[in-house]
RODO-364794 format. One line per 8 residues: number of its first residue (from 1); their letters; for each residue x, y, z of C-alpha. Coordinates in Angstrom, 3 decimals. Example, Ala and Ser with C-alpha at 12.3 -4.5 7.8 and 13.67 -1.06 7.14 Angstrom:
<nodes>
1 = AS = 12.300 -4.500 7.800 | 13.670 -1.060 7.140
</nodes>
This chain:
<nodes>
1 = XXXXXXXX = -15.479 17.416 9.282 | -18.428 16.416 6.954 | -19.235 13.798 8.946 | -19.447 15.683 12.222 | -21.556 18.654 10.372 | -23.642 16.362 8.731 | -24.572 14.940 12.811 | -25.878 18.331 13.322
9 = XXXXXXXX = -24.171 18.373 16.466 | -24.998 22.295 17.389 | -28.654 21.961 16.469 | -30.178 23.391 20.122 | -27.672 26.480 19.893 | -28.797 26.893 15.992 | -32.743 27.032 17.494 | -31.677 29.111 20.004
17 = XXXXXXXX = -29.613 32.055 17.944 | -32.677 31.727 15.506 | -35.211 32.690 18.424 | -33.075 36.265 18.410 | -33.498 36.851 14.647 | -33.113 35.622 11.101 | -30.367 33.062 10.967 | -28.638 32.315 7.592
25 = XXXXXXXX = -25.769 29.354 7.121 | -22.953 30.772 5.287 | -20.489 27.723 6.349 | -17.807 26.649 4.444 | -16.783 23.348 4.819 | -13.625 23.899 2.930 | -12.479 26.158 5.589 | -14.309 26.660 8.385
33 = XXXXXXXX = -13.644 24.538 11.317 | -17.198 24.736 12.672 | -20.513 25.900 11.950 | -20.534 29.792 10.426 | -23.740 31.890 10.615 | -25.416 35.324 9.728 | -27.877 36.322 12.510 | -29.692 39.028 12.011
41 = XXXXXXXX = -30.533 41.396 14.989 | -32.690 44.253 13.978 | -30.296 46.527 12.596 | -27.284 45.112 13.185 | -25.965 41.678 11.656 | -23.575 39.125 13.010 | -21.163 36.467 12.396 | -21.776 33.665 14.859
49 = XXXXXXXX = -19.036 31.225 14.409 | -18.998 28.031 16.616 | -15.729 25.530 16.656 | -16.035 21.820 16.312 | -12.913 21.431 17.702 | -14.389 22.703 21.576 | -16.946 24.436 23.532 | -15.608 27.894 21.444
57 = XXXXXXXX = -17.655 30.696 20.210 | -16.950 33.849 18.584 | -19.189 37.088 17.342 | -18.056 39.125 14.891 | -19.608 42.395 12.848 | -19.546 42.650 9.488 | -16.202 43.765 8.965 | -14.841 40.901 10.769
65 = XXXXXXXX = -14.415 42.462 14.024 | -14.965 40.970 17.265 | -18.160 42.439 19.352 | -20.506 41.331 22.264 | -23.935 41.464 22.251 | -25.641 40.361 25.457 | -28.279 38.217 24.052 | -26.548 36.120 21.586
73 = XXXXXXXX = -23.498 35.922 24.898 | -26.321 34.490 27.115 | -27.691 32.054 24.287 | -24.193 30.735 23.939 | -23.526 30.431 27.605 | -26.348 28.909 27.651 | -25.536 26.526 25.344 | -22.385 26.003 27.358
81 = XXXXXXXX = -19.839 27.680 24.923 | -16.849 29.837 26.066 | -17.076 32.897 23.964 | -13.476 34.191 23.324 | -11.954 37.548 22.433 | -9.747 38.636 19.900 | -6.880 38.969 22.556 | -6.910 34.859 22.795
89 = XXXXXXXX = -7.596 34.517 19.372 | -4.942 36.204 17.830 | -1.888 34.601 19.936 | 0.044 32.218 18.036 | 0.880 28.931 18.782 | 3.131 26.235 17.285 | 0.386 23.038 18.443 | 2.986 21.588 15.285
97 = XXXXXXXX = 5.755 23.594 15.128 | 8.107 24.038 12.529 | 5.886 22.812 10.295 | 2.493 24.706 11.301 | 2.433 27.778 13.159 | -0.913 29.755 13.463 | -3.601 31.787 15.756 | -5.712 29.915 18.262
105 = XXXXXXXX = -8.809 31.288 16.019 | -7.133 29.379 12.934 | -6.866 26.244 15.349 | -10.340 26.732 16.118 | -12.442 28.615 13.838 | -10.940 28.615 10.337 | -7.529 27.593 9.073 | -5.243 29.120 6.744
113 = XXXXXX = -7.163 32.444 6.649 | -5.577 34.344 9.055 | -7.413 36.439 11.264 | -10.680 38.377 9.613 | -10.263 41.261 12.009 | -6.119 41.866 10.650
</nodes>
Protein backbone atom coordinates (compact mmCIF):
# COMPACT_ATOMS: atom_id res chain seq x y z
CA UNK A 1 0.00 0.00 0.00
CA UNK A 2 3.10 2.30 0.43
CA UNK A 3 4.02 1.83 -2.80
CA UNK A 4 0.71 2.73 -4.41
CA UNK A 5 0.39 5.97 -1.95
CA UNK A 6 3.72 6.92 -2.52
CA UNK A 7 2.53 7.00 -6.77
CA UNK A 8 0.20 9.63 -5.71
CA UNK A 9 -2.32 8.00 -7.66
CA UNK A 10 -5.44 10.41 -6.49
CA UNK A 11 -3.46 13.59 -7.01
CA UNK A 12 -6.25 15.46 -9.55
CA UNK A 13 -9.13 14.54 -6.96
CA UNK A 14 -6.66 15.87 -4.00
CA UNK A 15 -6.42 19.43 -6.25
CA UNK A 16 -9.81 19.29 -6.78
CA UNK A 17 -11.32 18.77 -2.96
CA UNK A 18 -8.59 21.47 -2.11
CA UNK A 19 -10.27 24.07 -4.62
CA UNK A 20 -13.52 23.69 -2.04
CA UNK A 21 -11.48 24.46 1.11
CA UNK A 22 -8.54 23.70 3.35
CA UNK A 23 -7.50 20.12 2.86
CA UNK A 24 -5.44 18.36 5.61
CA UNK A 25 -3.94 14.51 5.20
CA UNK A 26 -4.73 12.65 8.24
CA UNK A 27 -3.99 9.07 6.46
CA UNK A 28 -2.91 6.26 8.15
CA UNK A 29 -1.09 3.89 6.36
CA UNK A 30 -1.34 1.35 9.07
CA UNK A 31 -4.97 1.20 8.54
CA UNK A 32 -6.47 2.97 6.08
CA UNK A 33 -6.96 1.36 2.81
CA UNK A 34 -6.80 4.60 0.82
CA UNK A 35 -6.12 8.11 1.05
CA UNK A 36 -7.98 9.87 4.37
CA UNK A 37 -8.57 13.66 4.43
CA UNK A 38 -9.95 16.68 6.51
CA UNK A 39 -11.59 19.24 4.14
CA UNK A 40 -12.65 22.06 5.48
CA UNK A 41 -15.91 23.74 4.18
CA UNK A 42 -16.65 26.95 5.90
CA UNK A 43 -18.20 25.83 8.93
CA UNK A 44 -18.52 22.48 8.57
CA UNK A 45 -15.53 19.86 8.29
CA UNK A 46 -15.30 16.56 6.53
CA UNK A 47 -13.79 13.25 6.27
CA UNK A 48 -13.09 12.51 2.62
CA UNK A 49 -11.94 9.00 2.45
CA UNK A 50 -11.02 7.51 -1.02
CA UNK A 51 -10.30 3.48 -1.46
CA UNK A 52 -7.32 2.17 -3.29
CA UNK A 53 -8.90 -0.86 -3.69
CA UNK A 54 -11.73 0.88 -6.48
CA UNK A 55 -13.36 3.87 -7.82
CA UNK A 56 -14.99 4.23 -3.90
CA UNK A 57 -15.58 7.33 -2.00
CA UNK A 58 -17.07 8.11 1.20
CA UNK A 59 -17.92 11.57 3.29
CA UNK A 60 -18.23 11.52 6.65
CA UNK A 61 -18.82 14.40 9.59
CA UNK A 62 -16.96 14.57 12.39
CA UNK A 63 -18.51 12.06 14.38
CA UNK A 64 -18.00 9.53 11.80
CA UNK A 65 -21.27 9.71 10.21
CA UNK A 66 -22.02 9.45 6.69
CA UNK A 67 -23.33 12.89 4.92
CA UNK A 68 -23.57 14.43 1.34
CA UNK A 69 -22.56 17.57 0.43
CA UNK A 70 -23.19 18.53 -3.19
CA UNK A 71 -19.94 20.02 -4.02
CA UNK A 72 -17.47 17.64 -2.72
CA UNK A 73 -20.35 14.69 -4.55
CA UNK A 74 -19.78 16.54 -7.89
CA UNK A 75 -15.84 16.82 -7.39
CA UNK A 76 -15.80 13.11 -6.82
CA UNK A 77 -18.06 12.25 -9.67
CA UNK A 78 -16.09 14.14 -11.36
CA UNK A 79 -13.21 12.45 -10.60
CA UNK A 80 -15.09 9.32 -11.56
CA UNK A 81 -15.62 7.83 -7.99
CA UNK A 82 -18.83 6.03 -6.84
CA UNK A 83 -19.66 7.63 -3.59
CA UNK A 84 -21.36 4.97 -1.33
CA UNK A 85 -23.71 5.08 1.64
CA UNK A 86 -23.64 3.65 4.87
CA UNK A 87 -26.44 1.12 3.79
CA UNK A 88 -23.62 -0.64 1.36
CA UNK A 89 -21.05 -0.05 3.67
CA UNK A 90 -22.16 -1.66 6.57
CA UNK A 91 -23.29 -5.18 4.93
CA UNK A 92 -21.03 -7.88 5.69
CA UNK A 93 -19.39 -10.08 3.56
CA UNK A 94 -17.26 -13.23 3.92
CA UNK A 95 -14.79 -12.18 0.47
CA UNK A 96 -12.64 -15.04 2.92
CA UNK A 97 -14.87 -16.66 4.95
CA UNK A 98 -14.35 -18.50 7.92
CA UNK A 99 -11.38 -16.95 8.36
CA UNK A 100 -12.26 -13.11 7.61
CA UNK A 101 -15.60 -11.79 7.80
CA UNK A 102 -16.13 -7.93 7.67
CA UNK A 103 -18.14 -4.71 6.19
CA UNK A 104 -17.66 -3.70 2.58
CA UNK A 105 -16.27 -0.24 4.19
CA UNK A 106 -13.53 -2.47 6.07
CA UNK A 107 -12.86 -4.15 2.54
CA UNK A 108 -12.56 -0.84 1.19
CA UNK A 109 -11.83 1.95 3.40
CA UNK A 110 -10.16 0.72 6.59
CA UNK A 111 -9.74 -2.75 8.02
CA UNK A 112 -10.14 -4.07 11.35
CA UNK A 113 -11.85 -0.90 12.67
CA UNK A 114 -15.21 -1.59 12.28
CA UNK A 115 -17.49 0.89 11.14
CA UNK A 116 -16.81 4.73 12.55
CA UNK A 117 -20.50 5.52 12.35
CA UNK A 118 -21.43 2.09 14.96
Amino acid sequence: MLVVAARDPYRNARRALASLGPLADLTDLNYDLGPSWWLSLGEAVVNVRLSFVGPYALVLDSSGAPVEYDDVARVLDDGGFILLGSDVLARVVDIWAPEVVATVYEFLFEFDNGLPWA
